[in-house]
C-alpha positions as CSV (number, residue, x, y, z in Angstrom):
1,X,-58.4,-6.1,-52.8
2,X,-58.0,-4.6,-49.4
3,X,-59.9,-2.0,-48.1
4,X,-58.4,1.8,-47.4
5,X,-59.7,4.6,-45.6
6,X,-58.7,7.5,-47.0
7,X,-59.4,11.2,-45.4
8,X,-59.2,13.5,-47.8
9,X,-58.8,17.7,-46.8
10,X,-59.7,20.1,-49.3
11,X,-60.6,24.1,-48.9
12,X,-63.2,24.0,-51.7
13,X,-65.0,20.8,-53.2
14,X,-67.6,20.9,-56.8
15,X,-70.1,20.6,-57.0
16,X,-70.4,22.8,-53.2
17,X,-68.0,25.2,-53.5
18,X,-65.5,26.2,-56.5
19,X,-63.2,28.6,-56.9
20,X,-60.6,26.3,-59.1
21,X,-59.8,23.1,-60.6
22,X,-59.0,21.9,-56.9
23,X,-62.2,21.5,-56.6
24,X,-62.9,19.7,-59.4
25,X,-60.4,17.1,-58.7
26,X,-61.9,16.8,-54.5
27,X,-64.8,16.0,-56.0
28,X,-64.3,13.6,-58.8
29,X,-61.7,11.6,-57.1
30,X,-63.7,10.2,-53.6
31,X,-66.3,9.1,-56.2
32,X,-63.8,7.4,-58.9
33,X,-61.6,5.5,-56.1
34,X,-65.0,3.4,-55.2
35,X,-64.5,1.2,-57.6
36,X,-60.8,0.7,-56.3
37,X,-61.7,-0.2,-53.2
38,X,-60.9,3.1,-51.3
39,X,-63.4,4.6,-48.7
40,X,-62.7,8.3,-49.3
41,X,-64.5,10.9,-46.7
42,X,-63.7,14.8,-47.4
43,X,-63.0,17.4,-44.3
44,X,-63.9,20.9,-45.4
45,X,-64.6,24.3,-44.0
46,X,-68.4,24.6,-43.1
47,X,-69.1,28.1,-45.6
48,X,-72.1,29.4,-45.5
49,X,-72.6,27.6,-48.9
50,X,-71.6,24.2,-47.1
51,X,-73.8,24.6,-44.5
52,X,-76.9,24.7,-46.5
53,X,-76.2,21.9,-48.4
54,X,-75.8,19.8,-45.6
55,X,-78.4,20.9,-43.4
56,X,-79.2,17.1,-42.3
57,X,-75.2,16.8,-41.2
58,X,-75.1,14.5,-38.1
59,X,-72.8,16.5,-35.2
60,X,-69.9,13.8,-34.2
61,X,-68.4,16.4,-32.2
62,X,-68.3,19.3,-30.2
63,X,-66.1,22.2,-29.2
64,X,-66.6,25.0,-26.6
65,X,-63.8,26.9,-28.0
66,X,-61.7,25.9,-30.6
67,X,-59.4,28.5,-32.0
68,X,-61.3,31.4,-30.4
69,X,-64.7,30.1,-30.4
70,X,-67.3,27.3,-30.6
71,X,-66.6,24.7,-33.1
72,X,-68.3,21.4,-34.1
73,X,-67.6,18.2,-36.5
74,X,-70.4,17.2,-38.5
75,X,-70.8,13.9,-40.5
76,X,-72.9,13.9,-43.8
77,X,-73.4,13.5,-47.8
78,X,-74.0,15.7,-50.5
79,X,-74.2,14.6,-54.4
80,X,-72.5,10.8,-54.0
81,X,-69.6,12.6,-51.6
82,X,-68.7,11.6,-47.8
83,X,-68.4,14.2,-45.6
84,X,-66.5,15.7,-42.8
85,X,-67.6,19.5,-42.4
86,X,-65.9,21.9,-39.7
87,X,-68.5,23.9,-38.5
88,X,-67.1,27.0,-36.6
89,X,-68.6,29.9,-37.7
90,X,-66.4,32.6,-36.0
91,X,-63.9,31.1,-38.9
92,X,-65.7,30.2,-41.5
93,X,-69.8,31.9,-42.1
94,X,-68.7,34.7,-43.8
95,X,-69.6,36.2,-47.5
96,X,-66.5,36.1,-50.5
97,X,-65.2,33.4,-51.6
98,X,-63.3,30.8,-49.2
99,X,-59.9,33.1,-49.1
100,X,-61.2,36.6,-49.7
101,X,-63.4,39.4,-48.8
102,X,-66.1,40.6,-51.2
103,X,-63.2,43.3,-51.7
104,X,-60.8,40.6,-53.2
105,X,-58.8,41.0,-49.9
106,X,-57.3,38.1,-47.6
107,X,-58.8,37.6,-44.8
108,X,-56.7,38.3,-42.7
109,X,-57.1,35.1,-40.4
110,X,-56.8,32.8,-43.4
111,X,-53.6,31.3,-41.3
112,X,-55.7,30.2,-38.0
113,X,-59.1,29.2,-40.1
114,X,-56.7,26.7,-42.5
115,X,-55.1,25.8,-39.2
116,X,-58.0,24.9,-37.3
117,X,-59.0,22.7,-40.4
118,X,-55.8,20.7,-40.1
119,X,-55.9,20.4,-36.3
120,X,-58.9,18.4,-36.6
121,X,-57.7,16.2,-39.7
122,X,-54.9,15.1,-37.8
123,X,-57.4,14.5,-34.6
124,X,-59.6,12.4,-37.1
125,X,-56.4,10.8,-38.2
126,X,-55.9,9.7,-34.6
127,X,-59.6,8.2,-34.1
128,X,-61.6,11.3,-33.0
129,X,-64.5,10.0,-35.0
130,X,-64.3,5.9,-33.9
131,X,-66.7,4.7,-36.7
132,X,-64.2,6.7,-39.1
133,X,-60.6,5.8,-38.5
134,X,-58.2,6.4,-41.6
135,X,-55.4,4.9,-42.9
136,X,-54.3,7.4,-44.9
137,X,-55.1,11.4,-44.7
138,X,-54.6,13.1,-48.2
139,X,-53.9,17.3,-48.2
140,X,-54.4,19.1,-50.6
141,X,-52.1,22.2,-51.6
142,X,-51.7,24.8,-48.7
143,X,-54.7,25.4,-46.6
144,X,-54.4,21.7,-45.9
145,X,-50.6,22.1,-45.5
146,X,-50.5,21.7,-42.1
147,X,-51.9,18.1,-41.7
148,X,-48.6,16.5,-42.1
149,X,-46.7,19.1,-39.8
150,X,-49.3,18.7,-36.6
151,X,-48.9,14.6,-37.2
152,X,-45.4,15.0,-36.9
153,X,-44.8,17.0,-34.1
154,X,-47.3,15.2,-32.3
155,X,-45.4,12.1,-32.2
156,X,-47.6,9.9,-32.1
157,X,-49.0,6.7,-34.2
158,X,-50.3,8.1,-37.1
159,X,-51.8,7.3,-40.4
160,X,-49.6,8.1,-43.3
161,X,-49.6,11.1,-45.4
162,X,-50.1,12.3,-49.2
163,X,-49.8,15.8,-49.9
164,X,-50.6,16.9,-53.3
165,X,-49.4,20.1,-55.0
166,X,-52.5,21.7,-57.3
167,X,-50.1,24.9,-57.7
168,X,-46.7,26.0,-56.4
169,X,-47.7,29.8,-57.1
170,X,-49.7,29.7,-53.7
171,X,-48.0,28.5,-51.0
172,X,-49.8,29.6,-47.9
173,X,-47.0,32.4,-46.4
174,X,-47.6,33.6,-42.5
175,X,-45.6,35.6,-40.2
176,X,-43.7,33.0,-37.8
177,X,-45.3,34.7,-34.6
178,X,-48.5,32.4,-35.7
179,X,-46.7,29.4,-35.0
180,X,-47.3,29.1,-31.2
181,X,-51.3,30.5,-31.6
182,X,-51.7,27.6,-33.9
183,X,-50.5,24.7,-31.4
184,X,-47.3,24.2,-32.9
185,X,-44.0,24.4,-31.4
186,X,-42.2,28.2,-31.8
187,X,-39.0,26.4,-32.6
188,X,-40.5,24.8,-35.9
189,X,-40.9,28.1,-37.3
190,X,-37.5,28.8,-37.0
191,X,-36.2,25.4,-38.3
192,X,-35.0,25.1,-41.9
193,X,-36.6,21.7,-41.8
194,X,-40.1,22.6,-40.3
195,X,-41.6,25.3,-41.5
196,X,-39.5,28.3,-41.3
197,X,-39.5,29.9,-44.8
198,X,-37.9,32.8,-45.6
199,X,-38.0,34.6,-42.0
200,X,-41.8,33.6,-42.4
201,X,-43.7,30.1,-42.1
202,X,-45.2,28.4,-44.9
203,X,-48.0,25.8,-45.1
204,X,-47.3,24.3,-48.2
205,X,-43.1,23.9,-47.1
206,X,-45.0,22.3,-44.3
207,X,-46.9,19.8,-46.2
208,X,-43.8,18.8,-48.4
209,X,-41.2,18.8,-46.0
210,X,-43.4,16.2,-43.1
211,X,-45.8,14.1,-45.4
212,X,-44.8,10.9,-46.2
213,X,-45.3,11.0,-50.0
214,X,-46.4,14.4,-52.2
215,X,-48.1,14.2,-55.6
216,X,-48.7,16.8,-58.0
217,X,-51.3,16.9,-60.4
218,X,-48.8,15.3,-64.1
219,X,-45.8,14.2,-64.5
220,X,-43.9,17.0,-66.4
221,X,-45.5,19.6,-63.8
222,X,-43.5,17.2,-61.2
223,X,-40.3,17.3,-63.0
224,X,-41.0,21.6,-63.3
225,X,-41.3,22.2,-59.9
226,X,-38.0,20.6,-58.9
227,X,-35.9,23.5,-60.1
228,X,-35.4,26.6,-58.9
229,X,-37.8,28.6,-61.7
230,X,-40.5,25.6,-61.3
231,X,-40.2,25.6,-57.7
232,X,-40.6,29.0,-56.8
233,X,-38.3,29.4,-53.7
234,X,-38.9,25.5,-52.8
235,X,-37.5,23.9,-55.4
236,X,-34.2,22.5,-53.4
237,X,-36.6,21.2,-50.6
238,X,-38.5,19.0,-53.8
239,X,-35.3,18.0,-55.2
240,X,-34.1,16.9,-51.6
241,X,-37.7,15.0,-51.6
242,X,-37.6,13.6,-55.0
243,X,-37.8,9.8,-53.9
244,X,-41.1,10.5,-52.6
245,X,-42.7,12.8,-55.3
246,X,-44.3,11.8,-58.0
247,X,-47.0,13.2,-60.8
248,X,-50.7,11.5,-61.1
249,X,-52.4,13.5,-63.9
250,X,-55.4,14.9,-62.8
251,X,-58.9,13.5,-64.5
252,X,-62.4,14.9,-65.1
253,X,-66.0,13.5,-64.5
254,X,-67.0,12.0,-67.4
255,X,-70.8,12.0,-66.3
256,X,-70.7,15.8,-65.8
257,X,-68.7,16.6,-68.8
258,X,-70.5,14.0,-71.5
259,X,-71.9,16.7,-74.6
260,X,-74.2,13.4,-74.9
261,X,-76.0,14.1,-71.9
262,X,-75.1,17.5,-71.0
263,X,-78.2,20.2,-70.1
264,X,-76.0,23.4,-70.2
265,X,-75.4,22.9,-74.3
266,X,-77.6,23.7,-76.8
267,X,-77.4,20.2,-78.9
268,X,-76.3,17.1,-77.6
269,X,-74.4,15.2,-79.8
270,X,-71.6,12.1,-79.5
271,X,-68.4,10.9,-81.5
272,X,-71.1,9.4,-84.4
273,X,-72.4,12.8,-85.5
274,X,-70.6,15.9,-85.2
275,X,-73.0,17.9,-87.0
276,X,-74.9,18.8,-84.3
277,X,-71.5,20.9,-82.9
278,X,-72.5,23.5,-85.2
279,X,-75.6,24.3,-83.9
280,X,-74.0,24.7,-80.4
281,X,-71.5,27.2,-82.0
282,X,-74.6,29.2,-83.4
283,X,-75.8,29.0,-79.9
284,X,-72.4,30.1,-78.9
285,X,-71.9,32.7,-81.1
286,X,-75.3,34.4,-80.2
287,X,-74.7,34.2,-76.8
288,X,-71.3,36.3,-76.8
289,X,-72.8,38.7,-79.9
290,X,-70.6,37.6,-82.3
291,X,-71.3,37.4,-86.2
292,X,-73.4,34.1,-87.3
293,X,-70.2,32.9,-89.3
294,X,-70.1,29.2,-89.7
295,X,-67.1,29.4,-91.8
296,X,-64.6,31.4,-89.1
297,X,-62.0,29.2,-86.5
298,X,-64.3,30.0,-83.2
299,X,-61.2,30.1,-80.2
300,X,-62.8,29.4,-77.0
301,X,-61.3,30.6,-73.7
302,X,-62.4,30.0,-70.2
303,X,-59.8,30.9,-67.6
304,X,-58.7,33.1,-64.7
305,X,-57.2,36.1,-66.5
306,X,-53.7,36.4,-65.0
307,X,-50.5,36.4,-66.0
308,X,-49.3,32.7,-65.4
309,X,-52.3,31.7,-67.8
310,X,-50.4,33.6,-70.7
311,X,-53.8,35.8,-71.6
312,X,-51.4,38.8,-72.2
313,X,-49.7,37.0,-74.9
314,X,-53.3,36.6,-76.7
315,X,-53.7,40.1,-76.7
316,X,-50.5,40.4,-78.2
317,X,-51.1,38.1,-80.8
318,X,-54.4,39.2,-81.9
319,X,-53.3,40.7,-85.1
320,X,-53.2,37.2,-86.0
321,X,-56.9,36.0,-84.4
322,X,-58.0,39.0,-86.9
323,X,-56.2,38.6,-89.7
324,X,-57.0,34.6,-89.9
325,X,-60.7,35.9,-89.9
326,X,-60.9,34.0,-86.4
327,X,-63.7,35.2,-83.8
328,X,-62.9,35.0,-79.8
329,X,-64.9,34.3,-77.0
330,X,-63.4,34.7,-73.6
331,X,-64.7,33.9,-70.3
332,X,-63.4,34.6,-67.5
333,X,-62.0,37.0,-64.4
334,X,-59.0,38.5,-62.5
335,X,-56.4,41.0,-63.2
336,X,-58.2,44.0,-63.4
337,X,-55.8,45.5,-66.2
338,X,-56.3,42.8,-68.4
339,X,-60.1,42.3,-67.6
340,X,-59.9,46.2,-69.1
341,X,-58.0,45.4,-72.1
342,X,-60.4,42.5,-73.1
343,X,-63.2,44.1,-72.8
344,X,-61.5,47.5,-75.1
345,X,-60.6,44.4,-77.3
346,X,-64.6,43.3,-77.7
347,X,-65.8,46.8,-78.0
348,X,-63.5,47.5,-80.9
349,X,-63.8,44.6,-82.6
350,X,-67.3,43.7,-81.8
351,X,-68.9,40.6,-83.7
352,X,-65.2,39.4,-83.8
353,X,-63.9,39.4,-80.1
354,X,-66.5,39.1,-77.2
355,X,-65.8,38.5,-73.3
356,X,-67.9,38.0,-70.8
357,X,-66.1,38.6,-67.3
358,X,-67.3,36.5,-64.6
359,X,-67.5,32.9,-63.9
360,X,-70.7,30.7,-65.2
361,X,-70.6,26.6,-65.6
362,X,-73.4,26.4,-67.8
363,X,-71.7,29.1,-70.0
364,X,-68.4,27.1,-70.0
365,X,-69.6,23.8,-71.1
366,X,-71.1,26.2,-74.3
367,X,-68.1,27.4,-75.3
368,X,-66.6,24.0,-75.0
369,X,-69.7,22.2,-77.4
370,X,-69.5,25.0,-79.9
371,X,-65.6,26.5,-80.0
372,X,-64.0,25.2,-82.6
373,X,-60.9,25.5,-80.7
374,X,-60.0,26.0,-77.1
375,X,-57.2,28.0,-76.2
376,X,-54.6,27.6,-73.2
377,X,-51.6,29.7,-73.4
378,X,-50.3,29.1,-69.9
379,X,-46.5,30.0,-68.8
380,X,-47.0,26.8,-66.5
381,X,-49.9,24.9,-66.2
382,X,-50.1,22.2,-63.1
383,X,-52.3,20.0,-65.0
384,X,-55.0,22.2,-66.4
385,X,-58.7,20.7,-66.7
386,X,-59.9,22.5,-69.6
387,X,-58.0,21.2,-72.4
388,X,-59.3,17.5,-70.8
389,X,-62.8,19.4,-71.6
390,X,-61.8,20.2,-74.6
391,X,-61.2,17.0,-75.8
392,X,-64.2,15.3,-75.0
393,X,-66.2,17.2,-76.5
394,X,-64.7,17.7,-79.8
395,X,-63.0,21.5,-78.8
396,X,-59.3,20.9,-80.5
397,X,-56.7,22.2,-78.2
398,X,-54.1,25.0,-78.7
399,X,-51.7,24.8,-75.9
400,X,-48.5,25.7,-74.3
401,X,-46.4,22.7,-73.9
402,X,-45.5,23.1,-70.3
403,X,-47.0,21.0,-67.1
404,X,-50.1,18.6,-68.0
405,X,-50.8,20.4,-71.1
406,X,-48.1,19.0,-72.1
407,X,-48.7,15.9,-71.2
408,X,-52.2,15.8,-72.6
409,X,-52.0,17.5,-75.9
410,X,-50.1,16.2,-78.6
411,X,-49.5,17.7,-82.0
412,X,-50.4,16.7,-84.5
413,X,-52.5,13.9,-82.9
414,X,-54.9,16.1,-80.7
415,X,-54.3,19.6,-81.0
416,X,-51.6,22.2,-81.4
417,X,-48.7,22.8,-78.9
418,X,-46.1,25.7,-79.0
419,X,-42.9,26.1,-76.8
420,X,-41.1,28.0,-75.8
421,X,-44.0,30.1,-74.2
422,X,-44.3,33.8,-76.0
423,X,-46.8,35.7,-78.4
424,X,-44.5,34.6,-81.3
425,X,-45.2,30.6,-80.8
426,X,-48.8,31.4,-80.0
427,X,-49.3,33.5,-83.6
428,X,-47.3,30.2,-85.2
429,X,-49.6,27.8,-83.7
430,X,-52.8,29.8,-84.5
431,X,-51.9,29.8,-87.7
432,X,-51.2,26.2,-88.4
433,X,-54.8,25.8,-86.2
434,X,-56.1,28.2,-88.9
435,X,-55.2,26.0,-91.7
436,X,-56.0,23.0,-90.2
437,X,-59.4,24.4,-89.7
438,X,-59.8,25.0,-93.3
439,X,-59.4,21.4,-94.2
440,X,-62.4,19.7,-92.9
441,X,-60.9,16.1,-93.3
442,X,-57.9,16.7,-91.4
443,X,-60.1,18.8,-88.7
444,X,-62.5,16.0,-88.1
445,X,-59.4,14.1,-87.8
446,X,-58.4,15.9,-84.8
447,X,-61.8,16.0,-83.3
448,X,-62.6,12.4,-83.5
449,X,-58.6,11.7,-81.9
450,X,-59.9,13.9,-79.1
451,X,-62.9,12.4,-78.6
452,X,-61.5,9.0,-78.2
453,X,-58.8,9.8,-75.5
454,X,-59.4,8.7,-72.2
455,X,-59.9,12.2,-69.8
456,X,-61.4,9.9,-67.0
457,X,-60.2,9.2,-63.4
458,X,-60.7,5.6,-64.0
459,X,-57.1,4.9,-64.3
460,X,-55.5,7.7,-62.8
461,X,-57.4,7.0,-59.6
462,X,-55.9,3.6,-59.9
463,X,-52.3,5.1,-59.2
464,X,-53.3,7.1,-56.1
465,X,-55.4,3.8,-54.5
466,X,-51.7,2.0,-54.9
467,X,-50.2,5.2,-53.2
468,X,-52.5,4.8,-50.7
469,X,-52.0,1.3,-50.0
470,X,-48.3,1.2,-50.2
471,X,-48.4,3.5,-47.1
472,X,-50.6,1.7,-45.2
473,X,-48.7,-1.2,-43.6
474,X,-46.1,1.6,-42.5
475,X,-48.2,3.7,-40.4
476,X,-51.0,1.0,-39.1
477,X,-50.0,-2.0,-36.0
């Protein structure tokens, strides 16, 4: 097996920083490609966050100014992962999340600090770091969008280039005057075939229209995204790229989601005994103040509540989530409208309907020990990691069929699907869930299919270690 070198460049990496399944996936996938022979090190921003967790960091480099200030490249390990971390602070130490203020605003130099993080993977790609010279740099989605661009019009002997799509919804969009501040030639942002997008420039256009070969995250999400609904304004560019695009479905860490082992449930239980499930929804239950009702179809959510996850249409269809003599449980954030509704929803329906807005791991592997059902109603759906959850650990899905829910959810094998996506196919498939529910043989059915389908990177990370290594005699003397 030969060797690859793999720099991977992600904005946010679990188990240090998390704002989305992106995260997830940076994390899990350096660790499952060991076993395929693939050194993977990761480049990320040096948050505040970052910085204490790699406090030990080695400095392989130094900057007096880079992009307005001093920067360094340190060299380190946290949790089983390989390190690269940018440490600028003028960029990077600052409170909010990675992208936005404690507001909920951009910052408003998000273009130059996801610059200067590409800048420096391309420099890596080139040898800045001797003992760590790549043979393959992997971006992910838009703040990494720019790798592929500066390798380009730098000209130069390069590694090759994977750029992976997570979500076409954000696509990085700057005013063109940025171009020149960021080190890249003003005529590329007035190209059709550089980054020019729409009288602006785009990081993610970037990414698909220079790298070599682009992934996204399943393989009906990479048939979506090639027409003009799908691709949301770059759509024609993937159609024009088509030969080089292909869908890896995503995977999750079977070590941190195993309800055999897990510390964040209240039982622990396995595929043998089931039983125990029901204590975790008691658990469940008494956590979100719900009635101690054994007998009623728990639905589990965990999600960003917005509108491309469908959690309007639930609201719409909870005439039925009552009238089934279902309870809900909802975790999660975002639009503040329907954060509002939800929580109207809980206070008139209390020990029926609770949510709990915010974000909590511990909570979420909870909901998915003790739900009886997890619920994904997504308009489109990338890949989704919940439903993968879901399945291990005996949560039967209720899906839309669109992106990797689709190709992870099968009905009447593993769960319950509906299409085309509106609060009339949701109310159908809840109520086929509800009677399902009420037939314990055919239920455990379900659960045990679930259980026994592989949600692991083992051979998913198989197919991006070939990707990697059908690049490598192209780019490397």
């Amino acid at each position: 097996m030969t060797p690859v070198r793999v720099l991977a460049v992600a904005s946010e990496v679990y188990p240090i920083v998390k704002t989305g399944g992106l995260a997830d996936v940076a994390g899990a996938l350096p660790i499952a490609l060991k076993a395929h022979g693939v050194e993977m090190r990761t480049l990320m921003p040096g948050y505040p966050d970052v910085m204490r967790l790699v406090s030990n960091a080695a400095e392989v480099w130094r900057w007096p100014d880079y992009f307005g200030g001093p920067g360094r490249l340190l060299a380190g390990s946290y949790d089983g992962l390989d390190l690269f971390v940018l440490d600028v602070p003028h960029l990077y130490a600052r409170p909010g999340n990675p992208y936005v203020t404690t507001e909920g605003v951009d910052w408003p130099d998000n273009g130059v600090r996801f610059a200067a993080l590409a800048r420096v993977a391309a420099d890596i790609g080139y040898g800045l770091v001797p003992a760590f010279v790549p043979d393959v740099v992997h971006a992910h989605d838009w703040q990494a969008g720019l790798v592929p661009a500066y390798l380009h019009y730098d000209d130069r002997l390069r590694p090759g280039t994977v750029m992976t799509i997570h979500n076409m919804a954000y696509q990085g969009k700057f005013d063109r005057e940025l171009t020149s501040a960021i080190g890249l030639p003003r005529e590329a942002s007035f190209d059709v075939h550089g980054l020019e997008y729409f009288g602006g420039i785009s990081f993610l256009k970037a990414g698909l229209q220079f790298a070599d070969r682009i992934t996204t995250v399943s393989p009906t999400y990479a048939h979506e995204i090639q027409s003009d609904e799908g691709g949301m304004g770059l759509g024609g560019l993937l159609r024009e790229r088509a030969g080089v695009l292909s869908g890896i479905l995503n995977g999750i860490d079977t070590e941190v989601w195993n309800p055999q082992t897990d510390p964040h449930i209240a039982y622990r239980f396995g595929a043998e005994d089931l039983t125990f499930r029901s204590a975790n929804k008691a658990a469940l239950q008494q956590r979100f103040g719900l009635d101690p009702r054994p007998d009623a179809l728990l639905l589990g959510v965990i999600s960003r509540l917005s509108w491309q996850k469908g959690l309007d249409l639930l609201l719409e269809a909870m005439p039925i989530v009552l009238g089934e003599g279902m309870q809900l449980a909802l975790l999660g954030s975002g639009d503040a409208e329907l954060q509002d509704r939800y929580q109207g929803a809980a206070r008139a329906c209390p020990g029926r309907i609770a949510a709990i807005i915010g974000y909590d791991e511990a909570l979420a592997h909870l909901i998915q020990a003790g739900a009886d059902a997890l619920l994904v109603p997504s308009r489109f759906e990338p890949c989704g990691l919940t439903q993968l959850c879901a399945l291990r650990y005996g949560a039967v899905p209720i899906v839309s069929r669109v992106g990797g829910l689709a190709d992870t959810v099968s009905e009447p094998a593993t769960g319950f699907t509906f299409g085309p996506v509106s609060s009339e196919n949701l109310s159908a498939a809840l109520r086929r869930a509800s009677l399902a529910f009420h037939d314990k043989a055919a239920w455990r059915q379900l659960q045990l299919t679930g259980i026994a389908t592989d949600v692991s990177w083992r051979h998913r990370a198989g197919e991006y270690a070939a990707l990697y290594r059908s690049l490598m005699a192209s780019h490397r003397p």
